[in-house]
N, C-alpha and C positions, 0 to 999 in steps of 0.2 A: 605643293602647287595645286590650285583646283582645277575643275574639267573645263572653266569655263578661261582661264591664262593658257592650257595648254591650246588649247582650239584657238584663241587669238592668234599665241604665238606659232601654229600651225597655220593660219589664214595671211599669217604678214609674211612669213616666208616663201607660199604659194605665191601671195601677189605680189613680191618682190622679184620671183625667179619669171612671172610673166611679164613685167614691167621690163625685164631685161633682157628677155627673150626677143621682145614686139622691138626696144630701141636696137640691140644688134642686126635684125635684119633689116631694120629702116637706116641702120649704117650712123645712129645716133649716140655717137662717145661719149659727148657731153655727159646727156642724163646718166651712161652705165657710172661714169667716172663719179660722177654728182654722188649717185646712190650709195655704191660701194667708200664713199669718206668715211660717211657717216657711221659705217656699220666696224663691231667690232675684227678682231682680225678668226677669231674662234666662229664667227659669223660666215664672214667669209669662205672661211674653208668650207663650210656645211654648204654652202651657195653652190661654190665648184663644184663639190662633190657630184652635185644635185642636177652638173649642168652635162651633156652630150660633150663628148673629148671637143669636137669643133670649137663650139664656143667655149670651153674653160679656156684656152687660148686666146682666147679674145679680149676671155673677162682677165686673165693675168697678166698681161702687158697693161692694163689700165689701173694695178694697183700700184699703188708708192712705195718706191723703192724701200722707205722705212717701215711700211709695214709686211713688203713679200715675205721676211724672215720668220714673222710670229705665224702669216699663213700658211707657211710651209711648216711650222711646229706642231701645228693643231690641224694638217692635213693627215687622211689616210695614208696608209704605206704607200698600197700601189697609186694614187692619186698624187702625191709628192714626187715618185719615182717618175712618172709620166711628164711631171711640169721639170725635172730638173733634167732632161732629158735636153730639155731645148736652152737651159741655160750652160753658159761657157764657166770653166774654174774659176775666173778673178770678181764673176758674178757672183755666184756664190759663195765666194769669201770675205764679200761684201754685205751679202744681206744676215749671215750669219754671226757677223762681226759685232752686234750688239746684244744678241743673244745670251739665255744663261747657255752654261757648257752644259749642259743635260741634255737642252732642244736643241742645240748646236749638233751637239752626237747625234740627235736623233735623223737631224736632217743628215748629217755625213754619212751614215752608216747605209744611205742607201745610193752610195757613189760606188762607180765600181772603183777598184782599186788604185787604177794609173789615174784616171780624174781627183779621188780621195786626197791621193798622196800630192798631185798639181796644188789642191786648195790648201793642206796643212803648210804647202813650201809658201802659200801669198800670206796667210794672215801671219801679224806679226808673231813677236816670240813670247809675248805675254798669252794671247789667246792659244796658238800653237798649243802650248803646255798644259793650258787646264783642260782643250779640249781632248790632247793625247790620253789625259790620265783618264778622261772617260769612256775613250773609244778602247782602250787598252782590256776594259772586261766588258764581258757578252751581254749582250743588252737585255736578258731575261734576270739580269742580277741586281746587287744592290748597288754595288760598283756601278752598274749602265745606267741606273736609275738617279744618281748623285748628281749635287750641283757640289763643284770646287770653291763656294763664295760663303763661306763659312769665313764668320769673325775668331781668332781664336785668343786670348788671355792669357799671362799667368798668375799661377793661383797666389802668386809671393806679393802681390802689387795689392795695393789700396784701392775702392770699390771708388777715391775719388781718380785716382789716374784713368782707369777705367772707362769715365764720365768725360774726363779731357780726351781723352783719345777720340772716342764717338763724334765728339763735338769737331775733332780737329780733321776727322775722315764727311764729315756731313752728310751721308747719308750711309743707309745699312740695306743688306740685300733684302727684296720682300719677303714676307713671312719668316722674320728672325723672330724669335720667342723665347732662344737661350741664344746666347755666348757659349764657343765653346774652350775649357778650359783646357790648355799644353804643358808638358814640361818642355828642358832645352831641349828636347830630342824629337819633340812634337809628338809624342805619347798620350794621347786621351785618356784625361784624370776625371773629367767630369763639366757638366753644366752649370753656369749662370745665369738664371731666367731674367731676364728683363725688369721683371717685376721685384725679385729680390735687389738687382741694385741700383732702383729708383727709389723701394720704402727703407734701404738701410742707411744707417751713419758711415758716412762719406771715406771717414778714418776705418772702417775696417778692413782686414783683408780679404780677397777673392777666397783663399781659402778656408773661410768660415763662415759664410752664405751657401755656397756652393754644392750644388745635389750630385750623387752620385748614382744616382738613378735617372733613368732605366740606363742598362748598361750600352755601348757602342753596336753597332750591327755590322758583323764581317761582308765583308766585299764581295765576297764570293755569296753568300745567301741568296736565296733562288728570291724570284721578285714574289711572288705569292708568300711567302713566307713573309714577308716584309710586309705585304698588307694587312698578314694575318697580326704582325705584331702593332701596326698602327691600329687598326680596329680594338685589340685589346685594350691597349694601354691609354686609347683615345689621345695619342700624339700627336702635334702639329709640326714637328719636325724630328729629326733624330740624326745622332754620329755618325758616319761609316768611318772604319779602319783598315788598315790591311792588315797583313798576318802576321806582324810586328806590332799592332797595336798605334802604330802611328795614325792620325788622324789624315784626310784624303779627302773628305768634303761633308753633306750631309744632305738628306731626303728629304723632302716636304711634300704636305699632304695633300698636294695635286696633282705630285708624279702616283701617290698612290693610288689616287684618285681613277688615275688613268689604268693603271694595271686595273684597280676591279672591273672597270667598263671592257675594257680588254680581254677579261674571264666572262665577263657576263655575253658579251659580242661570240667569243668565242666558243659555248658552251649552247648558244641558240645555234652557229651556225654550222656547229658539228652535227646538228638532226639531220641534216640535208646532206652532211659528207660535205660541208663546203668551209672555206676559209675563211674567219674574219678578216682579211687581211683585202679580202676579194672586194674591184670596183665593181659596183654591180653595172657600171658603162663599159665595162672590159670587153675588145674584142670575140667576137664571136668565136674565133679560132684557137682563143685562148681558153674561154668558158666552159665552150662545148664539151673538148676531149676529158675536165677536172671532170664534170657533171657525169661523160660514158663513163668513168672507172666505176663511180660508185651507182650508176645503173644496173652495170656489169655484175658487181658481187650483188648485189638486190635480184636481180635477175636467176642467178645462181642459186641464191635462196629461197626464190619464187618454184624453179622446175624442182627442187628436193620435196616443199611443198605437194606440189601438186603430184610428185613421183608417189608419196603418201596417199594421196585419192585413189590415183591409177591402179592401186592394190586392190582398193575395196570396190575395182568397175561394177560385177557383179551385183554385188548389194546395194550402188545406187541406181544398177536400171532396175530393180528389182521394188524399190522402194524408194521412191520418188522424194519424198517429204524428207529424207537424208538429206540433199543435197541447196533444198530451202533453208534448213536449219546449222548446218555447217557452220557460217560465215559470225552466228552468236556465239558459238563455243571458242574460235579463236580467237573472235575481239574481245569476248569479257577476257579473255587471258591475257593478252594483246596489254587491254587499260591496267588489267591487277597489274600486272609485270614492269609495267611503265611506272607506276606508283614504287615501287619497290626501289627500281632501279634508279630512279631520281633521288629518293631517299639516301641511296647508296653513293651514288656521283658526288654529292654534297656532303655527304660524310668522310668519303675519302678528300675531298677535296680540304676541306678543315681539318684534318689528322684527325679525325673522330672515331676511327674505324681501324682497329688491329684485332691481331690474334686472341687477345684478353677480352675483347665481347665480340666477335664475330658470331659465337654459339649461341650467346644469349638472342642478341639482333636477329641469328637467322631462327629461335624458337619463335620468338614475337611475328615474325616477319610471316610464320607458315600457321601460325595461331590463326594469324589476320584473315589470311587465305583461307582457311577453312572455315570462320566464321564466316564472311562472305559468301565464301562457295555452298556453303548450309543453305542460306536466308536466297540467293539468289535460284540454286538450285531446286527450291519449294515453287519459287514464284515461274521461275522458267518452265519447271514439270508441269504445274496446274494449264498456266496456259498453251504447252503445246496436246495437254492430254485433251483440252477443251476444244482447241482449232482441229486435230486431226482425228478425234474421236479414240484414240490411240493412250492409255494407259502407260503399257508399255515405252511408247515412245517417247512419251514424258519423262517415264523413272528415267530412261538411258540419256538420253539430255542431261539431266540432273546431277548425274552422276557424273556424265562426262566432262561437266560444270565444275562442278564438284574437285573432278581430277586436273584438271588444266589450272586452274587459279591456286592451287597448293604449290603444283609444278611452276608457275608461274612467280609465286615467292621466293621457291628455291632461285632458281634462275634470275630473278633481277637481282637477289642477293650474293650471289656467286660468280654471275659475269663481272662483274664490275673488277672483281680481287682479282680473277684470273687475266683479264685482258691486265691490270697495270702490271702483275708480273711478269708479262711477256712486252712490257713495253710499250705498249699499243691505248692509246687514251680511252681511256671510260666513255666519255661522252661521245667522243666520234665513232664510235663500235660497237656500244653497249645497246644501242637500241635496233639493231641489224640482227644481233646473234640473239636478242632474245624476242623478235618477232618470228625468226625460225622457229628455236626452242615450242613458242605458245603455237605457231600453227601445227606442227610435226606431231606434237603431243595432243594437242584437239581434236585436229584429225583421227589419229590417230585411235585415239579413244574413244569418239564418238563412232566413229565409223567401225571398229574392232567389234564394242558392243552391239552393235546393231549385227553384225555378219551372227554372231555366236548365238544372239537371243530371241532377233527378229526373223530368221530367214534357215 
């Protein structure tokens, strides 16, 4: 997409959302209702999202009842949770009633439980069933990620019975690109791409076209993992099974689609200690207190910090130009360490990273550092020997440079392993314990050498 379709499509949604704004308080349904026809239901949802809780209210009674279902698919959690709040269960079992069973689950799962169990008793017994079998595994899986609208085959049948069947069902779920093939037991044998039995003779059988690759993906598999294997194998859909091997539905690659944006969502808004899940219109009384926790350990790690200065009081009244140059020694380490540690987040995130190159990684990783901390530490000495006339104070810069950006490697290369040992996400943690790490040792060092050499 170029710079100049994103700005378009940046400017038609600004002036759609003030088009909408200006008719809701002029009390004009009409035009909201006009507007929102036209637009998709993926549209929509970004519209709400975009609007103050008052008006999503407003604008949501004025969608059609046949598209609230997809809007509520492609709404955020807590944005969905908030609109379903004000709908009754037989509404709900209504707008979800044409749904796949994937966006079906996804809207149910955010019912509580006596509302949940109200909608599974209203829809019929056909939907009932395929949405239980998705609501039944956790929705970070591949089970939760499944649609149940899998074609399946047997492989003993003629590629023309096949052709008659299709023809006799008249249409097939979107993004099918295989068949998938069963035995009596519904055991997943394997695939029938589309394409093989449109270019083969009619008289053959399903099982001698038919691929046996890639293999089924179990139900239980973590959803990342699932991305990871559509990304590889460049799939447009795939089997799931249970732990019997029986076939249960299958994936396509817009649920995957969503898990990456879902990684990618939730890996910016772990910098902040904040949740992607989070309406950024969320009540105040909800926001706030998420926001104090992680003030609070910041905070924590701010007075350890600064408890580091308070040691060397002495040598900064004593020498003033210490306390100017400080704030370079922690931030080069600060960006080295960030460098390191992003490197790291994305390696463990792709299995890239175990015990068999850990050692290698973290030589490269302290090579870098050193090399850096060399080339910066000449350039940072020359100019503070230059501005404070001070030689000395240059080397100890330099050096302190020097020492923070090695320690700096270490550390974005070794928090990342030790927080997911203990459980604790990479990304929402790693960048807290190792802006400690870079100040503590900056300080440190800068400030140590200077008591011992300068004073």
């Amino acid at each position: 997409m170029t710079q100049a379709s994103q700005n378009t499509g940046q400017e038609t949604a600004e002036i759609l959302r003030g088009i909408l704004q200006d008719a809701l308080s002029e009390g004009d349904l009409v035009t909201v209702g006009r507007h929102l026809a036209d637009r998709h239901p993926a549209e929509i949802a970004d519209l709400i999202e975009s609007l103050p809780p008052h008006q999503r209210l407003q604008v949501w009674q004025l969608i059609s009842p046949e598209q609230q279902g997809a809007v509520l698919a492609h709404a955020q959690d807590a944005v969905r949770a908030g609109l379903l709040e004000h709908m009754g269960a037989d509404r709900v079992a209504d707008v979800t009633r044409g749904l796949a069973s994937d966006d079906a689950a996804d809207i149910l799962q955010d019912l509580p439980e006596s509302v949940l169990d109200s909608v599974l008793r209203l829809m019929d017994e056909q939907n009932r069933i395929r949405v239980s079998s998705v609501l039944y595994y956790p929705e970070d899986t591949a089970g939760g990620l499944m649609n149940t609208d899998a074609i399946t085959v047997r492989s003993d049948v003629d590629l023309d019975v096949v052709i008659r069947y299709l023809r006799w069902r008249a249409e097939i779920p979107e993004k099918t690109d295989n068949l998938m093939v069963v035995d009596r037991n519904h055991r997943y044998q394997g695939l029938l791409p589309i394409t093989a039995l449109l270019t083969n003779d009619p008289d053959r059988k399903v099982e001698n076209v038919m691929v046996r690759e890639p293999e089924a993906i179990p139900a239980d598999l973590p959803a990342a993992e699932v991305a990871k294997r559509f990304e590889q194998r460049d799939l447009v859909s795939a089997p799931v099974v249970d732990q019997n091997g029986r076939l249960i539905g299958r994936i396509t690659v817009d649920d995957v689609v969503d898990v990456i944006r879902d990684q990618g969502d939730h890996s910016l808004m772990s910098l902040a200690g904040l949740d992607e899940g989070d309406d950024m219109f969320a009540p105040i009384a909800v926001s706030a207190p998420r926001r104090a926790v992680w003030l609070g350990v910041n905070l924590i790690t701010a007075f350890l910090a600064a408890w580091v200065i308070g040691r060397f009081e002495a040598t900064l009244q004593e020498i003033v130009a210490l306390a100017i140059l400080m704030p370079i020694v922690a931030g080069m380490g600060g960006v080295a360490g960030s460098q390191t540690l992003t490197i790291m987040i994305r390696g463990l995130a792709l299995d890239r990273v175990g015990q068999d190159n850990l050692g290698s990684l973290l030589k490269k990783e302290i090579a870098v550092g050193v090399c850096n901390g060399l080339l910066w530490a000449v350039v940072v000495g020359m100019v503070t020997a230059a501005w404070f006339s001070d030689v000395g104070l240059g080397l100890i810069l330099g050096l302190a440079l020097l020492t923070n950006l090695a320690a700096a490697a270490v550390a974005g290369t070794l928090i990342p392993l030790g927080l997911k040992k203990l459980g604790i996400d990479p990304a929402l943690a790693g960048g807290l314990f190792l802006t400690t790490v870079t100040d503590v040792i900056g300080f440190s060092a800068f400030l140590g050498l200077a008591a011992v050499f300068l004073t």
